[in-house]
N, C-alpha and C positions, 0 to 999 in steps of 0.2 A: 331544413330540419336540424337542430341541434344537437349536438351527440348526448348521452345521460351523461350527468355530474353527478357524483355523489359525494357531499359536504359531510366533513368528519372531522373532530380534535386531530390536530397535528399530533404527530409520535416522536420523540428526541430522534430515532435514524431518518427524519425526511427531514431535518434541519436544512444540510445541507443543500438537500433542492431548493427548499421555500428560498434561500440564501440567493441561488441561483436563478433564481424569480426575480427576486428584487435589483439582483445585478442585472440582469438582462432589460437595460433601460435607461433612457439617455441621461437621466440624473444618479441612477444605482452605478451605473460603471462608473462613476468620482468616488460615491461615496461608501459603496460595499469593499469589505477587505476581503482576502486570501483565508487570516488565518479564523477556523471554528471555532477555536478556543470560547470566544467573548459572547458568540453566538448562543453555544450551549450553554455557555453559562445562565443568559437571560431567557435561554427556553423554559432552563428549570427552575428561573425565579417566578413567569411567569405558570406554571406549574402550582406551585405554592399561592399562586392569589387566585383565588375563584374566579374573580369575577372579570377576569384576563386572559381571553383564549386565542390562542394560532387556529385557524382554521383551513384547513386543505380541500379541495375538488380534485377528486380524481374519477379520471374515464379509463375503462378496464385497467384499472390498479395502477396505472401511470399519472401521477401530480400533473396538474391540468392549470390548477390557479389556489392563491391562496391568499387570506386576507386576514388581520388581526382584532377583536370586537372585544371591548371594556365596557363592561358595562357602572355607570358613575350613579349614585346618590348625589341629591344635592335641594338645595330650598327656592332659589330661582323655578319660575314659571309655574307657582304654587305647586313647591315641591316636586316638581316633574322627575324622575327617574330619567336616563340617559345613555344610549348605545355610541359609543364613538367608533368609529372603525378606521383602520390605518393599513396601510401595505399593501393595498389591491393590485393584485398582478394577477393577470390572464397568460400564460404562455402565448407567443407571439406568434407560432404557428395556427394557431388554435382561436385568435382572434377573429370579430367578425361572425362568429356561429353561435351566439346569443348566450356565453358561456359567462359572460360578464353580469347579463342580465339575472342569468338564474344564481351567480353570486349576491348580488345586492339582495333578491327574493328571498336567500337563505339568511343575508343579514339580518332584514327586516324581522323575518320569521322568531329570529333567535332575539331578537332587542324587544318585540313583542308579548314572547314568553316570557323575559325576565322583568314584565311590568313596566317596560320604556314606552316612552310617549314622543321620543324624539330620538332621531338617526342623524349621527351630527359626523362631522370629517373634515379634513382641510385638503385641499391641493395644490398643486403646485402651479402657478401663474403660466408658465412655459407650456401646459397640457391642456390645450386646445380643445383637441382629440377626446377625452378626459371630459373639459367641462360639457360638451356639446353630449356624452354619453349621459353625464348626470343631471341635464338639463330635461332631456326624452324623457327620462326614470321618474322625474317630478321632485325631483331636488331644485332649491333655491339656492341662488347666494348669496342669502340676506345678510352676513356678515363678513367683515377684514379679518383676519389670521393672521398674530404674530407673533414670532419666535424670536426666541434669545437663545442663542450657544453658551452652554454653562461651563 
């Protein structure tokens, strides 16, 4: 049985955990820094856009996992509306107790409500682990991902 999660907007003082989510992970320990600075700063740009939210799980008031959902306009797939979601971290202790699963459900839940017809996200080639969870979930991966460093 899975512990309760409860999905809630991030607040600027658990930056630093979510922070520490994301480091905690074989690609975040290259590329997460020390300092908070840059962090908060994009907390509270993302703050300022609606339609761009941090999202935390927390089990008795301790951050659990947490995951970031943008929700996109756009005229591809006769107009479809579009949830992207990015940052998916489960605390690694806390892995394996379907905490992952009732993240994506609260994804879903929330790209839903804001008129989305599609749950879109990229991962990383290296995440095995990863694809074989979003493969169970009923995610495809009908498309290649690709980024340029600006």
């Amino acid at each position: 049985m899975s512990p309760a999660v409860t999905f809630r907007a991030a607040r600027r003082d658990e930056v630093a955990a979510v922070v520490a989510l994301l480091r905690d992970d074989m690609l975040g320990r290259a590329r997460e820094r020390d300092d908070l600075g840059p962090y908060l700063a994009a907390f509270d740009a993302m703050q300022a856009e609606p339609a761009n939210q941090l999202i935390v799980g927390a089990i008795g008031g301790e951050l659990a996992a947490c995951y970031q959902i943008t929700f996109i306009s756009g005229l591809s797939l006769s107009a479809a509306r579009r949830a992207q979601i990015e940052g998916v971290r489960v605390r690694p202790d806390l892995r394996g107790q379907r905490i992952g699963e009732a993240l994506i459900g609260d994804a879903e839940a929330r790209a839903r409500a804001a008129g989305c017809r599609l749950l879109q996200f990229t991962t990383n080639r290296s995440r095995g682990d990863a694809h074989r969870f979003y493969d169970r979930l009923g995610f495809t991966p009908s498309h290649i991902g690709y980024k340029k460093s600006l």
